[in-house]
C-alpha positions as CSV (number, residue, x, y, z in Angstrom):
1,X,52.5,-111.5,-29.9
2,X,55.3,-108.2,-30.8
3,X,58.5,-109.7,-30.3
4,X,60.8,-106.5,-28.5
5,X,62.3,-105.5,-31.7
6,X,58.6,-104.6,-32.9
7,X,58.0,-102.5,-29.7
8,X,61.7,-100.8,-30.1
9,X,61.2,-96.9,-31.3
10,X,64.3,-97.1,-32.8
11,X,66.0,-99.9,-34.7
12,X,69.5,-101.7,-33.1
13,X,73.2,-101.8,-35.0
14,X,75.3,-104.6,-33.9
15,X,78.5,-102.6,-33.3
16,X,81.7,-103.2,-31.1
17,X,83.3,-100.3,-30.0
18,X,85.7,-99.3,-26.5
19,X,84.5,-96.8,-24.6
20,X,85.2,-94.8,-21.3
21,X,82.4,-94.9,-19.2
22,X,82.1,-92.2,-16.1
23,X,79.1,-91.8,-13.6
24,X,77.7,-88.2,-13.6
25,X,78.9,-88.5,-9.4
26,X,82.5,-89.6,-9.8
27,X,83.7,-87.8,-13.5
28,X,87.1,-88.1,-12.3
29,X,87.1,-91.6,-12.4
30,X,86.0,-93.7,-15.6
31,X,85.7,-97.3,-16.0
32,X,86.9,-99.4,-19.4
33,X,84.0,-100.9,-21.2
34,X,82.5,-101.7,-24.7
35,X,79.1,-100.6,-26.9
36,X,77.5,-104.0,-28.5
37,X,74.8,-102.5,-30.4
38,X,73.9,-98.9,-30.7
39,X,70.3,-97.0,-32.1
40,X,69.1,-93.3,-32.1
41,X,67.6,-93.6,-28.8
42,X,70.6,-94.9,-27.0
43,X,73.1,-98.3,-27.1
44,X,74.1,-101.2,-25.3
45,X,77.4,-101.5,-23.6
46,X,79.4,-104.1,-21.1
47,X,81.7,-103.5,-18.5
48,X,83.3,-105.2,-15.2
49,X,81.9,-102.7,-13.3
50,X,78.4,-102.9,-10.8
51,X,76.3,-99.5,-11.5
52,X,73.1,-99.0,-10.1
53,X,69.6,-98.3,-12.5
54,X,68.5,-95.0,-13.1
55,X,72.1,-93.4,-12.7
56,X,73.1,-90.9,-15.1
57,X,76.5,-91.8,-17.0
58,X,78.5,-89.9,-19.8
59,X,80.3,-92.4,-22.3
60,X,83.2,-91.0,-24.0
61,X,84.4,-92.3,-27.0
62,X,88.0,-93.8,-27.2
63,X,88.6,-93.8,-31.1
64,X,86.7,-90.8,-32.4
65,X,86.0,-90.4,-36.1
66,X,83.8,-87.4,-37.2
67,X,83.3,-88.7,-40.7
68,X,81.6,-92.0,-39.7
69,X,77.6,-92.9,-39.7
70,X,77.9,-94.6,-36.1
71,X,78.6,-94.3,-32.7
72,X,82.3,-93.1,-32.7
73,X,80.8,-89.8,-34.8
74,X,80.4,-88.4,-31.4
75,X,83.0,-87.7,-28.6
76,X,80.9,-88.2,-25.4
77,X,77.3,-89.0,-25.3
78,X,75.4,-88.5,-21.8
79,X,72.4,-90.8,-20.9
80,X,70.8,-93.0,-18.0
81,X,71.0,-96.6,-17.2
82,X,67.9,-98.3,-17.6
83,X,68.5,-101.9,-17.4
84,X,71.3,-104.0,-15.9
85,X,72.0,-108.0,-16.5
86,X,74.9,-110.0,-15.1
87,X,76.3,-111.5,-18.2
88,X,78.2,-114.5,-15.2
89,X,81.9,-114.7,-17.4
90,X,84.8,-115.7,-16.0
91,X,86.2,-112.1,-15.3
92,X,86.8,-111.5,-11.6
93,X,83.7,-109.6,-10.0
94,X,81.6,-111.0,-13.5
95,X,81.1,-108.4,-16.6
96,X,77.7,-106.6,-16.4
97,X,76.0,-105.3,-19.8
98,X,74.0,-102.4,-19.4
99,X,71.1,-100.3,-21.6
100,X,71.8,-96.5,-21.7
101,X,69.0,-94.1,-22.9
102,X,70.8,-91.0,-24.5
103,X,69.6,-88.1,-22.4
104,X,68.9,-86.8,-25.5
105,X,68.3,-88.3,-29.3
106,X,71.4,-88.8,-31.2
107,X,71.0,-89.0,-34.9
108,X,73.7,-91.2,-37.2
């Protein structure tokens, strides 16, 4: 049986970074949240916030450092939700961690 890293196309970094996320709808208004693990074909990130699948997001990155080999390399990055799961903490209205599928491939 493949375990789901043998079916990934691209392989995951464990990473914590803060990030502004916005919804392609609403780009005047962002929302706080943090990347967990990144790859070429898109990255992980949680929030406080409820978004619905399939909506199109732009994450912009809050400490932006051109000379690096990961995620901050990059200034905004613009990409779909494709999977949602309540992660239940303690946080008023729960944290949420969500998988975002670059719109197009970003390479580190």
């Amino acid at each position: 049986m493949e375990t789901p890293s043998e079916k990934r196309q691209y392989e995951r970094h464990d990473f914590q970074l803060p990030v502004y996320l916005y919804r392609y709808d609403a780009q005047d208004k962002y929302y706080e949240a943090n990347i967990y693990n990144y790859s070429n074909g898109g990255m992980c990130l949680k929030t406080n916030e409820k978004i619905d699948i399939h909506e199109q997001v732009y994450v912009k990155i809050k400490n932006l450092d051109k000379t690096s080999k990961g995620p901050e390399k990059y200034e905004k990055y613009s990409g779909y939700l494709r999977w949602s799961s309540e992660l239940g903490t303690s946080s008023p209205g729960g944290q949420y961690g969500y998988g975002i599928e670059y719109a197009e491939p970003v390479y580190y």
